[in-house]
N, C-alpha and C positions, 0 to 999 in steps of 0.2 A: 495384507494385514491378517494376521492370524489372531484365535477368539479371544486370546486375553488380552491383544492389546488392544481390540475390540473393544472390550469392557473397558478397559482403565483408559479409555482415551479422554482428552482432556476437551470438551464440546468448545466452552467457551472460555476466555479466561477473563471476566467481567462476574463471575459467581463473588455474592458478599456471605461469608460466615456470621451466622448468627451466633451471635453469644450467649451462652444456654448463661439461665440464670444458679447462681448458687447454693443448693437447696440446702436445707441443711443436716449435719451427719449425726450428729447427736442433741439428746433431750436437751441441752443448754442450750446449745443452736437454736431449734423449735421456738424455744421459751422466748428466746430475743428476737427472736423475727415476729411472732404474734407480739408482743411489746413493741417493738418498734412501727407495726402499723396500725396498733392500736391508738399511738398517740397524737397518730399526725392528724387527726382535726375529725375526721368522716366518723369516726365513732359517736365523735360528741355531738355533732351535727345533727344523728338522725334520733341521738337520745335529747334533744332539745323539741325538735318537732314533735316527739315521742308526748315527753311533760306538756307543751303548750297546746296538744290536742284533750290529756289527758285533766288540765286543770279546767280546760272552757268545758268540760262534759261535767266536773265536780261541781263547779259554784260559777258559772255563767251558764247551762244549761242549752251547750252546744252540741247535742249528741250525732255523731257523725255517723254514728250505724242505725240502721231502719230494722224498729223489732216487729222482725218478720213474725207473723200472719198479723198481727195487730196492727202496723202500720204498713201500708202499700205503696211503692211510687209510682206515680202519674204516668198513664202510659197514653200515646199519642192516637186519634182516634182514627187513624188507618191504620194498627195495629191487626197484622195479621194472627189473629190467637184461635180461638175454640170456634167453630161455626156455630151461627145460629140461622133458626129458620126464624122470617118474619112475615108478619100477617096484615092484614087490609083494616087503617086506623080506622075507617071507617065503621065497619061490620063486627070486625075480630076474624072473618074469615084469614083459613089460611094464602097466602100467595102463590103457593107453588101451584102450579096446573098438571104438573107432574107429566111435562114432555121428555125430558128422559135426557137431560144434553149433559149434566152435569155429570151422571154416569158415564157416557160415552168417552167426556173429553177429560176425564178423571184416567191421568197418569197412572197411579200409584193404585190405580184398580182398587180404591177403597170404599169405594160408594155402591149400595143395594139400593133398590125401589123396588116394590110392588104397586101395584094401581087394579083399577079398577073402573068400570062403567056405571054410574050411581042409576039412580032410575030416570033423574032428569037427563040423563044421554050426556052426564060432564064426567069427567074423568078425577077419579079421586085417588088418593094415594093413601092406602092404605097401609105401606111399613117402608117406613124409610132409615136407614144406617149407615154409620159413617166410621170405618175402622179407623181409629186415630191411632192405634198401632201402626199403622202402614202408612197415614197420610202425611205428606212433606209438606203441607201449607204452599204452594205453588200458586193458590188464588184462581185457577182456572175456571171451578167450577163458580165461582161468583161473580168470573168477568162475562163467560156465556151465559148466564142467566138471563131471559129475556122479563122476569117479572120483580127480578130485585130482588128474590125471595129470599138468596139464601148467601150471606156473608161472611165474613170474620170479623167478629166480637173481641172483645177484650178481656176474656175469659182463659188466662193462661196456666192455668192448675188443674192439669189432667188427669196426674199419676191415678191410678189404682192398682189395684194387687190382683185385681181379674180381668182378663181380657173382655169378658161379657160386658163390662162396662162401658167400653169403646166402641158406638154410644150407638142411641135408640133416638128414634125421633123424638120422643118426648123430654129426651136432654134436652135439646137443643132450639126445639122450638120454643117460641117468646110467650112467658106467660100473660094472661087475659088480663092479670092486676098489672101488669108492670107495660103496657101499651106506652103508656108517658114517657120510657125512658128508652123507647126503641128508636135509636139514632140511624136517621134516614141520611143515605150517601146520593152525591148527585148523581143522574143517570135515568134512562127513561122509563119512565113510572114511576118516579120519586117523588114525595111528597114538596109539593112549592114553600120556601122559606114563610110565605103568609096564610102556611094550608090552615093554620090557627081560626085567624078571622072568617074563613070561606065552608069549613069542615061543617055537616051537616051527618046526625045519625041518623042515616035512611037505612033501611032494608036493601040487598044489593036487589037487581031484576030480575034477577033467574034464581 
């Protein structure tokens, strides 16, 4: 068999010819084909839903769109968003003991600590930072946690215009007034659904 017949050989004879559609050749053409499937129904269709969205929003006060920043949607309280550091309801001390795992097992090599020796021979953490430029929310560093300390929040409006912003400990740690609204996850060292009844403001021992 030599190369052209090669080429023009005929493989199967089971091929179906598609039938190209009829475009059309001039501006008249055009004009009747946009007419023509303008009318068959799908036009009207999505300008019906169109008016019955746009009348419940004028005089039934069904507004379908959420005016962002003023109004927020519910978001689910294992939402992986901004970390926060949380603190002992007790005390107000911080949680973190500042063993160093969340560094370690941190992917995305986003996470600093510095620490310290205090004079009571406990370990403090003097700067802690967490590039949210680089972090992929992966949850790593708050499932090793061994003191609970440090989670995702619901806290998902990060942008800024400077990287220095992405973030200092003092983001992200839980302020002193807002202790009442630090939502405790289960997991060991976690506050007991009756920690209410039981909670006692002592001094820690050390």
């Amino acid at each position: 068999m030599g190369f052209e017949e090669f080429k023009n050989r005929n493989i199967s004879e089971d091929y179906v010819v598609v039938q190209e559609d009829n475009y059309p050749k001039t501006s008249w053409d055009a004009f009747k084909q946009v007419v023509t499937r303008s009318v068959k129904g799908e036009l009207f269709t999505g300008l019906k839903i169109t008016f019955k969205m746009m009348t419940g929003a004028l005089f039934n006060k069904e507004m379908a769109t959420v005016q962002y920043p003023k109004e927020k949607l519910p978001i689910g309280p294992r939402y992986r968003a901004v970390h926060k550091l949380l603190v002992l309801l007790e005390s107000g001390e911080e949680r973190c003991i500042g063993c160093g795992l969340c560094e370690k097992i941190c992917i995305a090599n986003c996470i600093r600590m510095e620490t310290r020796v205090d004079e009571n021979s406990r370990k403090e953490v003097l700067e802690y930072t967490i590039n949210m430029g680089r972090c992929i929310f992966c949850g790593y560093c708050a499932e090793v946690c061994p003191e609970l300390a440090i989670v995702h929040g619901g806290r998902y409006e990060n942008s800024s215009e400077q990287r220095a912003h992405f973030s200092l400990k003092e983001d992200i740690l839980t302020p002193f007034d807002q202790l009442n609204q630090q939502t405790e996850f289960a997991g060991f060292g976690s506050v007991s659904p009756d920690a209410d009844e039981k909670i006692k403001k002592t001094p820690l021992s050390y």
